[in-house]
N, C-alpha and C positions, 0 to 999 in steps of 0.2 A: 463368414469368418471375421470379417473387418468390424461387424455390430457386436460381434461375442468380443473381440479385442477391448472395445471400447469399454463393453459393459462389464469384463472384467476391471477393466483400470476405475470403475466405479469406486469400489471397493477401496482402492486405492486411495480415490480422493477423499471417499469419507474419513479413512483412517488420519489422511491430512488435513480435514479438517476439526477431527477429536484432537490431534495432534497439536493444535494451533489452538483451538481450546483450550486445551490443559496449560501451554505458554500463556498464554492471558490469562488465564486465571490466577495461574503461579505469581503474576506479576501486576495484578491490578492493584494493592494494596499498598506496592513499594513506591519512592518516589523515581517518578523519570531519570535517568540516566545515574540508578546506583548498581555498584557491581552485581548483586543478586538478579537485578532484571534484565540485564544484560546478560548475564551466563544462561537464564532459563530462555529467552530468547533466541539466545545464539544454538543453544543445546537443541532447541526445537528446530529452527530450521536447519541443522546439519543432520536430525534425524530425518528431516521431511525431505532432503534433499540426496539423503542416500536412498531412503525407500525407493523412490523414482527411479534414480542410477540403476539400480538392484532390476525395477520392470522395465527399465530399458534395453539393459541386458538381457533379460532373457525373452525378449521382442528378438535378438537377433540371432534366437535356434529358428526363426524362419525360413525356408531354404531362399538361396538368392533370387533365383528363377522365378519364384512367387511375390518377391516383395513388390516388383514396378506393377505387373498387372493389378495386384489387390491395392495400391494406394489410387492408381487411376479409376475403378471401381469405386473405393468408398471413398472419393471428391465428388464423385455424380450421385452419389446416395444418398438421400434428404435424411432418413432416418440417420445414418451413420455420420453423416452430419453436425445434425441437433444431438448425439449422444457422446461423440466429441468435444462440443459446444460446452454441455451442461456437467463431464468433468471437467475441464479446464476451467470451467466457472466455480464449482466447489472446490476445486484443488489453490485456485487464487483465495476465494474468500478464505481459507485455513493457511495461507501464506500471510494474508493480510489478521487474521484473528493472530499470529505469533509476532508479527513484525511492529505494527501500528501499537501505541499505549494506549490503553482501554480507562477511563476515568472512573468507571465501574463494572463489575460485572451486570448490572442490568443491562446492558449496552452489545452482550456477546448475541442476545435473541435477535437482534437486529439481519447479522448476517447468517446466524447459525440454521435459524428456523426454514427461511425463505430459501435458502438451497440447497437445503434438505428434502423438502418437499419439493423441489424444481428436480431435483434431480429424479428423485420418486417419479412423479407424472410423466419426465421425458421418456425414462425409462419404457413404460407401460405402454406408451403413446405409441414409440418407436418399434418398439416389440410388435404392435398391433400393425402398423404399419408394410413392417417386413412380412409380417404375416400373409399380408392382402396381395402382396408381390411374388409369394412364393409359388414356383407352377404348381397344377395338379397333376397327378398322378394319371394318366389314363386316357 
């Protein structure tokens, strides 16, 4: 339950960092600190920052009863872990691709590719993993 959590907020992180994309983009043309790159800036991250609010919230239809045992659960869990790990690493890089002035868009493949693809692999890795832990049947 605590790796499907995770791997739902995947989604999540991608979103934030298309999200943080589209801010840099919007704003790689203008000069540093004019009103336009600062509204597309600012407009990205209060959108990246309610979507979160929004799966935060509703993290807490959790029943109460459930929540201590399943977080002391997935802090001993390698997989859920590392799937953790590798959104909060894509969900930064799209905080950093809206926040940081970008001198060109060549410059966005730098962060956009590489934890795109981390997060891909973790993904699969993790899945496999849980997999190999799951009991059998019989």
């Amino acid at each position: 339950m605590s790796w499907a959590t995770m791997a739902n907020a995947r989604w999540l992180a991608f979103l934030t960092l298309f999200l943080g994309l589209i801010a840099a983009a919007a704003t790689a043309e203008t000069e540093v600190g004019m009103p336009g790159e600062i509204t597309w800036r600012l407009a990205g991250l209060v959108v990246i920052a309610a979507l979160w609010a929004l799966w935060v919230r509703r993290l807490r239809r959790l029943p109460e009863r459930l929540r201590a045992p399943l977080l002391l659960l997935a802090r001993r869990c390698r997989p859920v872990v590392a799937m953790g790990c590798a959104v909060a690493l894509v969900a930064f890089a799209g905080v950093l691709l809206a926040v940081v002035p970008w001198p060109s868009t060549g410059y966005f493949g730098v962060l956009f590719v590489p934890t795109l693809w981390l997060m891909i692999i973790v993904s699969w890795i993790s899945r496999a993993a849980l997999k190999r832990r799951m009991p059998t049947d019989g």
